[in-house]
Structures are given as structure tokens and as C-alpha cells.
MARBA-888940 format. One record per residue: residue number from 0; y, x, z of N, C-alpha, C in turn. Coordinates in steps of 0.1 Angstrom, whole numbers, plus 5000, padded with zeros to 4 digits. Each point is the difference from the previous one (the first is absolute). Example, Ala and Ser with C-alpha at 12.3 -4.5 7.8 and 13.67 -1.06 7.14 Angstrom:
BEGIN
n  nY  nX  nZ  caY  caX  caZ  cY  cX  cZ
0  4943  5132  5078  5012  4991  5000  5012  5009  5000
1  5011  4996  4993  5011  5009  5000  5011  4992  5008
***
This chain:
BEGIN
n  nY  nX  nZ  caY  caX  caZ  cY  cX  cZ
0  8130  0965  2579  5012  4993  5003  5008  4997  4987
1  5007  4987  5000  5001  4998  4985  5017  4998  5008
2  5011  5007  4994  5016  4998  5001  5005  4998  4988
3  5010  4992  5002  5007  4997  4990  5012  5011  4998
4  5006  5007  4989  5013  5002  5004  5009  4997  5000
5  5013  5002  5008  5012  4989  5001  5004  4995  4985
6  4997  5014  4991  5010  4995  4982  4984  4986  4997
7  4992  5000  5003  4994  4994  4992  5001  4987  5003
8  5006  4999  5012  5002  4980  5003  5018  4994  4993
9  5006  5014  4998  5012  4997  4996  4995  5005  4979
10  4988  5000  5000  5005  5002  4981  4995  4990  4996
11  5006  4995  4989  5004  4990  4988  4982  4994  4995
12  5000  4991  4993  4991  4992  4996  4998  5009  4987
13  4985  4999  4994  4999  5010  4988  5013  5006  4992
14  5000  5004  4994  5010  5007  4990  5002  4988  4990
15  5017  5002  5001  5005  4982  4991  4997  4987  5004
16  4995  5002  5012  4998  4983  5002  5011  5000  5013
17  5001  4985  5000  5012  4997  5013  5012  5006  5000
18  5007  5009  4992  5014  5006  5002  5007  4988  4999
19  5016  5004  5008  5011  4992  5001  4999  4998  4985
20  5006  5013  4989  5003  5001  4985  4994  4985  4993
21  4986  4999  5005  4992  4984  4992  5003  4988  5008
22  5003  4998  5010  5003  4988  5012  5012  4992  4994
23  4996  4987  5001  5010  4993  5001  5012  5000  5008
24  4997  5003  5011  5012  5001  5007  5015  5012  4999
25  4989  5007  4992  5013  5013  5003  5009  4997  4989
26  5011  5006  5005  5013  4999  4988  5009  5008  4999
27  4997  5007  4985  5009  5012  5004  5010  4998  4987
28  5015  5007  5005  5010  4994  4991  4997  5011  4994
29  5000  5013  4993  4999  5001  4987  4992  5008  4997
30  4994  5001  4989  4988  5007  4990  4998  5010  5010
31  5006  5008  4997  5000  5019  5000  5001  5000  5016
32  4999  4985  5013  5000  5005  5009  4982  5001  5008
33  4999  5005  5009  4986  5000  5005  4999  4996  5015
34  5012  4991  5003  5003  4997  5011  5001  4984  4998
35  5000  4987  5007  4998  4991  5002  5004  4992  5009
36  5003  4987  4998  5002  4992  5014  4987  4993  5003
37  4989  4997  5010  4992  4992  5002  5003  4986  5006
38  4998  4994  4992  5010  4984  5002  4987  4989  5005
39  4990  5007  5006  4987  4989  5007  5005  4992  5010
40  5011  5006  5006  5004  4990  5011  5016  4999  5001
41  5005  4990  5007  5014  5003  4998  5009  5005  4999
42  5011  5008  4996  5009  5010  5006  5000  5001  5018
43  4998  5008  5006  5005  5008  5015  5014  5000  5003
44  5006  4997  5007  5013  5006  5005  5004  5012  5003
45  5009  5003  4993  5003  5018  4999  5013  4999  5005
46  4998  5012  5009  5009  4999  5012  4998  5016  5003
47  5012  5006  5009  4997  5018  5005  5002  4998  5015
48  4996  5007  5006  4999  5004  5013  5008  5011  5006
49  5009  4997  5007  5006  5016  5006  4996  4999  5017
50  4996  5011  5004  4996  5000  5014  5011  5014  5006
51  5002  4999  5012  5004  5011  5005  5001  4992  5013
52  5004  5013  5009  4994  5001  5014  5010  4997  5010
53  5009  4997  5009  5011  5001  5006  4993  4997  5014
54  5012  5012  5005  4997  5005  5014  5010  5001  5009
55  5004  4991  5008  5013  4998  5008  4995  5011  5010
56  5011  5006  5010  5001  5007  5005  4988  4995  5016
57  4994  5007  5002  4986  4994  5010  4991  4991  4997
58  5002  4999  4990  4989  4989  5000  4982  5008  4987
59  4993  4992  5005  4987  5004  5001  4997  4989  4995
60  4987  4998  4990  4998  5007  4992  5012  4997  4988
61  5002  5004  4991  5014  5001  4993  4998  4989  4991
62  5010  4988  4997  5002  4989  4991  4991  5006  4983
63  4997  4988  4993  5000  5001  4991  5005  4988  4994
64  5006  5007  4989  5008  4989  4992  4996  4997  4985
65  5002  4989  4996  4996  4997  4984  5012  4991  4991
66  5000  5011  4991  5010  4993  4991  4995  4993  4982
67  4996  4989  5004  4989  4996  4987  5007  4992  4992
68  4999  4999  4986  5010  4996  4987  4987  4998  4992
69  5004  4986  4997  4991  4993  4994  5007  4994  4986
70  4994  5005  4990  5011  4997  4988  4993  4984  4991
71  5006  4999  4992  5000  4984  4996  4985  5001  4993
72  5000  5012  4989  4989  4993  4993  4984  5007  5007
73  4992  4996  4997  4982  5001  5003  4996  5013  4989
74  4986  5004  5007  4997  5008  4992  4985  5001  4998
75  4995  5001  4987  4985  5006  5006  4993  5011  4996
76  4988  5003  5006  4996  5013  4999  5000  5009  4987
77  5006  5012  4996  5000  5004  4989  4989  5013  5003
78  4986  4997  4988  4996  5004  5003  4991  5008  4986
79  4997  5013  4998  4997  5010  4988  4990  4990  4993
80  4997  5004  4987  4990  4991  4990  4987  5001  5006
81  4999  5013  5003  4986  5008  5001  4996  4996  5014
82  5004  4991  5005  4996  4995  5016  4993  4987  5004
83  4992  4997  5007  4994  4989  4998  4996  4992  5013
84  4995  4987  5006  4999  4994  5008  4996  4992  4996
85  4991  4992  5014  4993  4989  5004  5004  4980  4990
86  5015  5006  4993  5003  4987  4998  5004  5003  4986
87  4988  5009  4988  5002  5002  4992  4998  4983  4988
88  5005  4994  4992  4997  4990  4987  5006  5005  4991
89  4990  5000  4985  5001  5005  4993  5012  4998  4990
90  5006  5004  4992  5009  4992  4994  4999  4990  4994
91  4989  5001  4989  4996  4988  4998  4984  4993  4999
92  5004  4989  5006  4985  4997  5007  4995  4982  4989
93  4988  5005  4998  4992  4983  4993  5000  4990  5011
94  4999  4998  5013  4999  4995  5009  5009  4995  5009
95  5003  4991  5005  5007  4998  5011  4998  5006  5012
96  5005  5005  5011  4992  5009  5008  5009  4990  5011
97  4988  4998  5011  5005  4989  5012  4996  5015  5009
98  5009  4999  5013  4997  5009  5009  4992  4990  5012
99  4991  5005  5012  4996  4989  5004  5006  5000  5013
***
């Protein structure tokens, strides 16, 4: 019986290939950081969520309420050098790369 284990469908492409650190996409504001914004797709809307529960006197099952604040600017994924994904391009490429 041949298994896979769970780390080996989540580990990285050989050693030094595909990291965020070489990707075009990532952008990280300064030298000495190891953290990054991945700018592949638009900024997201960043926004917080507060939940809580309210329960008038008899009543079943108990309210829930949401108090959501949604602020002006977008954001995108910030994410470590050493991390990598499906929508890695290199920094710099000889080719035009068309996706299909």
C-alpha cells in the first residue's frame, strides 16, 4: 500500500526553486524584511468582524449579531519569502508567458 503523508503534498518544489523571495509577484518593502505582500491578484477588502450573541428574555434560540467595519484601503496577502504556490513567475523571465 503506497500513502502519501499529509507534509508531503503540502512541501515545496525542490530546494530554491518557486519561493515567493524569486517571484515576481511578491513585494516586500524592506531589505532586512522576510515577510512580503503577494500582489498576484488584486488587493481584498479588509474589514473586522465582531459577533456576539443576544438573548432577550424567552426567546430560543438566542440572536446573533454582527458588527462589521470595513475600512477604505485593500489589502493583499502578506506572505514569508520561504513560501510558495501554484502561481509562482520568475522574476525575471526571456519570454512572454501567456496563461491559457
Amino acid at each position: 500500500m503506497n500513502e502519501t503523508s499529509p507534509g508531503a503534498l503540502r512541501s515545496a518544489p525542490e530546494a530554491g526553486q518557486a519561493r515567493c523571495a524569486a517571484c515576481r509577484y511578491f513585494d516586500k518593502q524592506e531589505a532586512g524584511h522576510r515577510y512580503g505582500d503577494c500582489r498576484r491578484l488584486p488587493p481584498q477588502f479588509n474589514f473586522s468582524a465582531h459577533f456576539k450573541q443576544e438573548a432577550q428574555y424567552g426567546e430560543d434560540p438566542p440572536r446573533m449579531t454582527a458588527d462589521i467595519t470595513r475600512f477604505q484601503n485593500g489589502v493583499w496577502p502578506n506572505v514569508h519569502q520561504d513560501e510558495w504556490c501554484g502561481e509562482f513567475r520568475p522574476l525575471h523571465s526571456t519570454t512572454l508567458e501567456r496563461k491559457p
